[in-house]
N, C-alpha and C positions, 0 to 999 in steps of 0.2 A: 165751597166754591171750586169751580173747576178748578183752578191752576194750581190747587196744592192736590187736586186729585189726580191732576197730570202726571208731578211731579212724583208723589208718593204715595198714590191710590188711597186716599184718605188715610194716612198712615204717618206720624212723625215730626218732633221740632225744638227749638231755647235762643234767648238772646246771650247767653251765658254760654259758650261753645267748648267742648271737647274735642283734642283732635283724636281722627280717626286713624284707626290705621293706615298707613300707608302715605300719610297725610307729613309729610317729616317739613318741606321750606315754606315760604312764607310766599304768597303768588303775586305779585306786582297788579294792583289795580286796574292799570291800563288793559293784561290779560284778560282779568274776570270780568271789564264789564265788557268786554267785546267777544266774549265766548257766551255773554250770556243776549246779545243782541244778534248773536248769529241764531242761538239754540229758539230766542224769541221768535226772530223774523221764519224760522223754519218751522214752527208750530203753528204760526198763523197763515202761512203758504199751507200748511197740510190744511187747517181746519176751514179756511174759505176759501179753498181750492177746489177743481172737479174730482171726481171719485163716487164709490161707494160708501155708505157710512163704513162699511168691514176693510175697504181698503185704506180710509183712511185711520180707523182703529191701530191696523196694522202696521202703515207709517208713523205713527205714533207714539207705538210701544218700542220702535226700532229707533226713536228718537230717545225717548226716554233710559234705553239701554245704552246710549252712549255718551249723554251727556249726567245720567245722575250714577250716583255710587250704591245702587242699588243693596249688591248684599253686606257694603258697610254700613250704609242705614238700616238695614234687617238688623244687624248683630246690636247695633247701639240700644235702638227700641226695647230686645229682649230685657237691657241690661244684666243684673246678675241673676237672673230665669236661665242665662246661655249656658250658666255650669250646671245645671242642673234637667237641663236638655241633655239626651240618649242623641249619638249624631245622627242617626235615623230621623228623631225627632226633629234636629237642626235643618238636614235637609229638607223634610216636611213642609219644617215654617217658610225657606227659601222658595220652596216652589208655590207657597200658596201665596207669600207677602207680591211673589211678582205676579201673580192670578189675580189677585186685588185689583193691583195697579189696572193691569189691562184691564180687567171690568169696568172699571171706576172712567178709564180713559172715553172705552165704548158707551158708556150708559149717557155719556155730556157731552160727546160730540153735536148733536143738535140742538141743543139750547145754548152752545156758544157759534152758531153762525156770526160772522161779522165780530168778530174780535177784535182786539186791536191793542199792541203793547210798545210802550216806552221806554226807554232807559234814562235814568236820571243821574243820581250821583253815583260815589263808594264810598266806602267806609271799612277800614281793615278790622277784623277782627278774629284774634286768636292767631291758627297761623293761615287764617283766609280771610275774604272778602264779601261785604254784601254789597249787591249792587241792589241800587234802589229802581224798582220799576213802577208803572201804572198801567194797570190791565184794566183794557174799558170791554164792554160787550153791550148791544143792542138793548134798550129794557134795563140795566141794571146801572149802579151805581159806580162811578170809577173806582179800583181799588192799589189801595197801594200797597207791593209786596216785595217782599226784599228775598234774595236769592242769594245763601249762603254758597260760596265755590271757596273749596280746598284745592293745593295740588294733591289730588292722590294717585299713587304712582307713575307721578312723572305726567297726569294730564290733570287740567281741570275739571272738576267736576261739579255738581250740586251736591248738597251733604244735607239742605237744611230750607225751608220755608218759613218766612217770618210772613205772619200775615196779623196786623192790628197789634204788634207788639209782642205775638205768642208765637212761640215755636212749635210748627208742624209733630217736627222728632219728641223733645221732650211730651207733648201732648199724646202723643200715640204710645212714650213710653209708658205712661200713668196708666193710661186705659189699658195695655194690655198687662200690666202689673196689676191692675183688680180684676180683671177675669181670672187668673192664678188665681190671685190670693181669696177669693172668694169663691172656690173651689178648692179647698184646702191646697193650694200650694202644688193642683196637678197640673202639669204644663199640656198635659197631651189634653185639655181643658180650652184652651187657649186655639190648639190646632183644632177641633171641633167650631167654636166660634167664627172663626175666619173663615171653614169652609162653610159654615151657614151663613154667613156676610155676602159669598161669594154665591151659594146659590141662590140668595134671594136678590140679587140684583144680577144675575140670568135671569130668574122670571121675570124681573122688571122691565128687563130689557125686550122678552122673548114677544 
């Protein structure tokens, strides 16, 4: 579904949270769900707004770069694949995990014309917050998703997609722990993958 493609280009998630780095107080609810109705109302201002689909990709990715913790969800996903990552290899996965994203962003901007999102309750958990939302779009089904925000360093951020009880992150870390391990445990296996994920939805896109 779009919105966790949005969020972390099909990539990441758990109801059971770890904090992340950087991630040290505890965020006061009233913050999280109004950082997450500001980041909502701005995502549906881009996406059923005027523009070009490349401009609005663009605002997009520039949204997603400041309200999600990008390459703290990159390092959690790895899990412990990160020690045994060449920092070459590290930065690799970072510039391909955020190539994702933006693909994933541009490839479903046109089938969410007419979106439209909620904000519902919160619920603390760990040392952040989910806010509860309902994402409707044209044709499809309402969905209810929850939006994990930590403070990390000193702002809020996303960290985490709950969608139908499953986490975005956890989920992404599984999958990309059997591409590893079902290559004997090569990481540079894993970078291969991602850049073929990545080229095959350019052609899809193209």
């Amino acid at each position: 579904m779009f919105l966790r493609r949005f969020v972390l280009g099909a990539l990441a998630s758990v109801p059971l949270l770890t904090a992340l780095p950087g991630a040290a107080f505890a965020l006061p609810p009233d913050q999280a769900r109004a950082f997450i109705q500001q980041a909502g109302d701005r995502l549906v201002a881009i996406v059923n707004g005027p523009g070009s689909q490349s401009q609005k990709a663009n605002a997009l990715r520039d949204l997603v770069n400041q309200v999600v913790a990008v390459d703290q969800v990159g390092d959690y996903v790895l899990g412990r694949y990160i020690n045994i990552a060449t920092p070459e290899q590290k930065q690799q996965f970072h510039s391909l995990f955020r190539q994702l994203i933006a693909y994933n962003i541009t490839y479903q901007i046109k089938a969410y014309q007419g979106v439209s999102f909620k904000v519902n309750g919160t619920a603390p958990q760990g040392n952040g917050v989910v806010v509860d939302t309902t994402v409707t779009a044209p044709d499809k089904q309402p969905a209810d998703v929850g939006w994990v925000v930590e403070d990390v360093g000193g702002q809020p951020k996303i960290v985490d997609v709950i969608v139908a009880g499953t986490s975005l992150r956890i989920t992404t870390r599984n999958d990309y722990a059997g591409v590893i391990n079902d290559n004997g445990g090569r990481f540079a296996a894993l970078l291969t993958a991602m850049q073929n994920q990545i080229d095959k939805i350019a052609a899809q896109s193209g």
